[in-house]
PATIVO-922415 format. One record per residue (C-alpha): residue number from 1; residue in one letter; chain; x, y, z. Coordinates in steps of 0.02 Angstrom, whole numbers. Each point is the difference from the previous one (the first is absolute). Last residue first. Layout:
N
resi, resn, chain, u, v, w
NUM, A, A, X, Y, Z;
...
This chain:
302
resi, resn, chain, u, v, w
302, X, A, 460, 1012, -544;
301, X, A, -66, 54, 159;
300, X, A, -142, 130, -16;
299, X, A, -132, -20, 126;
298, X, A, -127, -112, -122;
297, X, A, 163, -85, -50;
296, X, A, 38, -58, 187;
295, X, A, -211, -14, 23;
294, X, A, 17, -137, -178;
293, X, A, 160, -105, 100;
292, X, A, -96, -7, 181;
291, X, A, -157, -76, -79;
290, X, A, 127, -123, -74;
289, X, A, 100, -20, 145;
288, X, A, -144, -8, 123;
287, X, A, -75, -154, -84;
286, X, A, 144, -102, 26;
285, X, A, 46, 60, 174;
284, X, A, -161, -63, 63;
283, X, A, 28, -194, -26;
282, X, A, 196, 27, -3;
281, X, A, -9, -111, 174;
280, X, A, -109, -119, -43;
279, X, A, 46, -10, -197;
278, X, A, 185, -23, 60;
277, X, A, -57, -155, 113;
276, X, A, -71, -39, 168;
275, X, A, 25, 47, 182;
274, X, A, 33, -163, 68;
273, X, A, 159, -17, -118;
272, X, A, 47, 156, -97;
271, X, A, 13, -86, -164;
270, X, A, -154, -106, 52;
269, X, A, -121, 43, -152;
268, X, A, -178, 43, -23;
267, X, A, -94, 4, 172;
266, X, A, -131, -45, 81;
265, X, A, -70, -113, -145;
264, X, A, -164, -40, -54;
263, X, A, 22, 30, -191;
262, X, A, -163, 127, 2;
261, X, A, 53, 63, 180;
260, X, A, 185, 35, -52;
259, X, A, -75, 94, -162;
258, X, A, -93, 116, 94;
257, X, A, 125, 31, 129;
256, X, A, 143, 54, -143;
255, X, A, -121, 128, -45;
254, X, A, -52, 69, 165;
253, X, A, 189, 17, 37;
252, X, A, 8, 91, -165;
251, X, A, -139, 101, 59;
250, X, A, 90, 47, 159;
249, X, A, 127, 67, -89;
248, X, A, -86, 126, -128;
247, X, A, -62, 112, 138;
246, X, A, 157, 33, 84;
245, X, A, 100, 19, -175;
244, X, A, -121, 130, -46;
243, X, A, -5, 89, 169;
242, X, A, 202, 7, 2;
241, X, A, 5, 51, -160;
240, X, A, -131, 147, 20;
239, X, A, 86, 28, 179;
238, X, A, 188, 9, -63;
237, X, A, -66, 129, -130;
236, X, A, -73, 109, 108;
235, X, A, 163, -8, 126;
234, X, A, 95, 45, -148;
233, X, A, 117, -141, -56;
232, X, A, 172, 35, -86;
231, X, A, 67, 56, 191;
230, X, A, -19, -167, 58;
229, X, A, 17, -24, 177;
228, X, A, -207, 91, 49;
227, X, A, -20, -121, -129;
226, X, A, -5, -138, 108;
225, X, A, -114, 81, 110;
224, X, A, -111, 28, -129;
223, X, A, 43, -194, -68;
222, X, A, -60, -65, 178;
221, X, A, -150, 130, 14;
220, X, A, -94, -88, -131;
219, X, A, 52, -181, 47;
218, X, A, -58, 42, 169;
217, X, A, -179, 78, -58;
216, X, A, -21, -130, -145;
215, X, A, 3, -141, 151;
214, X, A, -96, 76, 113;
213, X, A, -129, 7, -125;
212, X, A, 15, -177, -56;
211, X, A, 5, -61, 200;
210, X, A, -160, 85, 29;
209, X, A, -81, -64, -152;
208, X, A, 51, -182, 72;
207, X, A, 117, -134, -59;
206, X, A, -33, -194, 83;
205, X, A, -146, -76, -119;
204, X, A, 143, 30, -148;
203, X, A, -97, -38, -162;
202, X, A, -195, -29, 44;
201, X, A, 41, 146, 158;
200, X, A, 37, 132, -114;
199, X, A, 34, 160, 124;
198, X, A, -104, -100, 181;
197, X, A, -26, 164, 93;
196, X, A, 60, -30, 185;
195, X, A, 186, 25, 3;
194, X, A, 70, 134, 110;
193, X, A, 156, -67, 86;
192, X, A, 37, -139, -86;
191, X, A, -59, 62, -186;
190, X, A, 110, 172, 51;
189, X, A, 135, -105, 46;
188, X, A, 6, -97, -154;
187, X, A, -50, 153, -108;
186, X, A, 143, 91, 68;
185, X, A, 114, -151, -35;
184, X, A, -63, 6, -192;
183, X, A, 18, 158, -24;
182, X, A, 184, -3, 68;
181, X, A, 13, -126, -136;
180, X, A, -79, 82, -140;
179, X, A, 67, 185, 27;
178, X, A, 158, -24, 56;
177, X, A, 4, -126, -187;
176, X, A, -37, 154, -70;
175, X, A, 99, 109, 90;
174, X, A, 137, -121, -51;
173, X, A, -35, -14, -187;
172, X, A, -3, 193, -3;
171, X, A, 143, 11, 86;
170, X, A, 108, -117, -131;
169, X, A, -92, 84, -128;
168, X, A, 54, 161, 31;
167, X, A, 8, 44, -201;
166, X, A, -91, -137, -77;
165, X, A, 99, -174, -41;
164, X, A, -58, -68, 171;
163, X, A, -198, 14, -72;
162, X, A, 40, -88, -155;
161, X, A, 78, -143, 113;
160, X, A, -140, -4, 122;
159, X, A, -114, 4, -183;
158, X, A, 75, -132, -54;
157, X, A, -37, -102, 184;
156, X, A, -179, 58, -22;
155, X, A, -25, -66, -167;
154, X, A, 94, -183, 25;
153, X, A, -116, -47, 187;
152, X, A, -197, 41, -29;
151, X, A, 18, 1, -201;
150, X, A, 123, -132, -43;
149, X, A, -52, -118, 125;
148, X, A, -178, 24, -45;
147, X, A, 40, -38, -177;
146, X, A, 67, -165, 49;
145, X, A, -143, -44, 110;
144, X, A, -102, 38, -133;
143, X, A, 100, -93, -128;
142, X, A, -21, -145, 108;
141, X, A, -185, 17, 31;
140, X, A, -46, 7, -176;
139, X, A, 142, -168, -52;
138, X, A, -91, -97, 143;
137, X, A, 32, -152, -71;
136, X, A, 140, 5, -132;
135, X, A, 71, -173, 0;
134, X, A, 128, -20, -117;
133, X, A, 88, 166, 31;
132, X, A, 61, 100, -141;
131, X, A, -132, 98, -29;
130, X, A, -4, 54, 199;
129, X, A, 186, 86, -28;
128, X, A, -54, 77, -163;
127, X, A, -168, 68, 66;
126, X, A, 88, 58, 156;
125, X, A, 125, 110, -102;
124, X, A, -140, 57, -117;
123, X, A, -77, 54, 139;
122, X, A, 132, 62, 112;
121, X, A, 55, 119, -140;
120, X, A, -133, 123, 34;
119, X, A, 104, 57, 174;
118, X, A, 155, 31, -95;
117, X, A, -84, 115, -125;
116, X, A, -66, 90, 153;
115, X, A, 170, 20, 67;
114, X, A, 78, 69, -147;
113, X, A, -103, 158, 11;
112, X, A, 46, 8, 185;
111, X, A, 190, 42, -50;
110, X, A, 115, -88, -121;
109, X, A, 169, -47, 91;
108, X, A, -80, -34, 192;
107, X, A, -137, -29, 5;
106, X, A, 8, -118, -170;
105, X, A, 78, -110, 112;
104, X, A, -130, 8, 132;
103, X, A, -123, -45, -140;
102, X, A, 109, -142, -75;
101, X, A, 28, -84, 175;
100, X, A, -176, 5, 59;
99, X, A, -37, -64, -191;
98, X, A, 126, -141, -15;
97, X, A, -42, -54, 172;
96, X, A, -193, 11, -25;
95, X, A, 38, -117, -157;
94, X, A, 112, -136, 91;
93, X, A, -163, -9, 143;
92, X, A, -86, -69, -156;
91, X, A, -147, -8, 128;
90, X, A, -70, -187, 64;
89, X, A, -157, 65, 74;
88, X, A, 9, -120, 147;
87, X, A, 176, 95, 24;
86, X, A, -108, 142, 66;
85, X, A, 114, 31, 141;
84, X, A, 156, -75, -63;
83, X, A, -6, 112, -141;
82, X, A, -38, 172, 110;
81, X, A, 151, -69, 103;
80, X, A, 114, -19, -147;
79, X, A, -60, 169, -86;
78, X, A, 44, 62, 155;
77, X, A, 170, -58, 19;
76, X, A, 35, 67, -187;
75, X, A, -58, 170, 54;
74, X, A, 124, 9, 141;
73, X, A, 124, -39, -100;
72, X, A, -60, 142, -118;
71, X, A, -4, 130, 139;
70, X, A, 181, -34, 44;
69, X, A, 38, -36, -194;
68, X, A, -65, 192, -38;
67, X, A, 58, 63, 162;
66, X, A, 192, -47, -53;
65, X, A, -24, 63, -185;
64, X, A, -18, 168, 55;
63, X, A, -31, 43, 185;
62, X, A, 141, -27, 128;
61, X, A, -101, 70, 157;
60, X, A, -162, -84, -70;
59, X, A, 82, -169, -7;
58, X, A, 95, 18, 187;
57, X, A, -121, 78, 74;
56, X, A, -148, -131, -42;
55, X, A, 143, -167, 37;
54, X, A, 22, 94, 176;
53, X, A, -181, 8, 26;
52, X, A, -32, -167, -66;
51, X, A, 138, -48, 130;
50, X, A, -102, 93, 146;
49, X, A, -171, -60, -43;
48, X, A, 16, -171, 41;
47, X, A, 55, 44, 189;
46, X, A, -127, 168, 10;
45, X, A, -139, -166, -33;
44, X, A, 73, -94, 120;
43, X, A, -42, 108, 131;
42, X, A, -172, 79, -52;
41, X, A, -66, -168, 18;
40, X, A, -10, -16, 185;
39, X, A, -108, 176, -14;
38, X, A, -154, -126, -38;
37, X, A, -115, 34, -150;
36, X, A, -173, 47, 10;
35, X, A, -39, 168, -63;
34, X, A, 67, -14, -167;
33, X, A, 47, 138, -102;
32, X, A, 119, -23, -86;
31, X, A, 12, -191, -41;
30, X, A, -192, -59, 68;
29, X, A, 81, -155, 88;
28, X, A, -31, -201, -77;
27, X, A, -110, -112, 93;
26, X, A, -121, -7, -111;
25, X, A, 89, -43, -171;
24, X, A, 22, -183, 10;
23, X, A, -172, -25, 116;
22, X, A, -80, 110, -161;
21, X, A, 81, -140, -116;
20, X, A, -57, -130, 97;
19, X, A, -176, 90, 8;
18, X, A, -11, 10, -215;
17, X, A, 53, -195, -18;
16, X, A, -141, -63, 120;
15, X, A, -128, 102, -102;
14, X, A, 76, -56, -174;
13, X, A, -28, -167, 88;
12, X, A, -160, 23, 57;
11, X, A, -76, 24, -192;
10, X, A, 136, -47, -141;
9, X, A, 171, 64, 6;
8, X, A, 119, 91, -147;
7, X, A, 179, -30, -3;
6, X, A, 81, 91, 142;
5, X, A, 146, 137, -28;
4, X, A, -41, 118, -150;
3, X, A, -186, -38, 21;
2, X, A, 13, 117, 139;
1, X, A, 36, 139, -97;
């Protein structure tokens, strides 16, 4: 979508436009499984990942009400960042609110049904709040952007809370977020130590095939061994989850890359200072908790 953040350029110039925003995106790491990254950075990342640890256990330890606004303030950072990054697209960033807010909501009282009513409403909300503006250039791409807030960031943070309100959700949530995370540092090591096989080098030039597979093999075996605590969760059944969760991570770190390169960014927020924003870090996690949601009904857990 690059026509969401440049107005359109003529010969050389669309040229010279396309390689600054490469330069802005080339020198940006492969996420989980990069090869190239220095082991200076593994420091301060375990120091900005120890409070959003303790802020993780803390929400999904009290469930209820108290995850739902945890997730949701989360959510509402997001949508801020997402906004901010394609603010060129000038998105009713009011109307993604309302809708992030109204489908975790709905979460929580009403069940998944609700959710997808929730998710509609961002069009009607956006045409309202882009109606009432006196200059409504870009209206298309600003109800995109809005819509893609609502989809990529409001439906997997209902379905987190949908997911803690099934029995053992609390350790499901955890193995699953075992499962992303500890998939991800596998694949980093892996990439390091093994990485030769360029894995989709147009979005993130620095993740390799060897890194991916490493990758789903650690965040496999992490919820297994998880499980191996959990006497709700068969070893099969930690494995299938695990495995599905493993898999669907690194594509929503794929995703998130794709859309950094179009906007030509290296990253999409600075909540967590050097290391970038809620959509950088929950990059993976959000597509895991939905595929992790339909394999906890697919095993039973209502």
């Amino acid at each position: 979508m690059s026509t969401v953040h440049r107005r359109p350029q003529q010969g050389g110039g669309a040229r010279r436009a396309a390689q600054r925003s490469d330069r802005g995106v080339r020198g940006a790491r492969g996420g989980v499984s990069g090869s190239g990254r220095g082991s200076s950075d593994l420091v301060p990342r375990v120091a900005v990942a120890l409070p959003a640890i303790a802020y993780a256990i803390f929400i999904i330890n009290s469930g209820g009400w108290v995850f739902a606004l945890g997730v949701l303030v989360l959510g509402w950072i997001a949508v801020g960042e997402l906004a901010f990054a394609m603010r060129r697209a000038r998105p009713p960033v009011a109307a993604a609110v309302a809708a992030v807010t109204a489908a975790v909501v709905a979460a929580r009282t009403a069940g998944a049904e609700a959710v997808a009513v929730c998710v509609a409403a961002v069009l009607p909300l956006a045409f309202v709040a882009l109606a009432a503006r006196r200059d409504r250039r870009h209206a298309a791409w600003g109800v995109a952007a809005a819509a893609l807030a609502t989809v990529w960031i409001g439906v997997p943070l209902a379905y987190a809370v949908l997911l803690r309100d099934l029995d053992h959700g609390a350790g499901l949530i955890v193995d699953i977020l075992i499962g992303t995370f500890l998939g991800d540092t596998a694949a980093y090591f892996g990439g390091r130590a093994f990485g030769a096989t360029p894995l989709a080098p147009r979005i993130s030039p620095n993740k390799t095939v060897e890194g991916f597979v490493c990758g789903v093999a650690g965040g496999t075996l992490a919820v297994w061994f998880a499980g191996l605590y959990q006497d709700w969760l068969s070893g099969t059944d930690a494995l299938l989850l695990g495995a599905a969760v493993a898999i669907a991570a690194p594509l929503g770190d794929l995703f998130e890359s794709l859309l950094k390169r179009d906007l030509g960014v290296k990253d999409l927020g600075r909540t967590f200072g050097a290391h970038g924003g809620v959509l950088d870090r929950l990059d993976a996690a959000l597509f895991a908790i939905v595929v992790g949601y339909y394999v906890a009904l697919a095993l039973g857990f209502r």
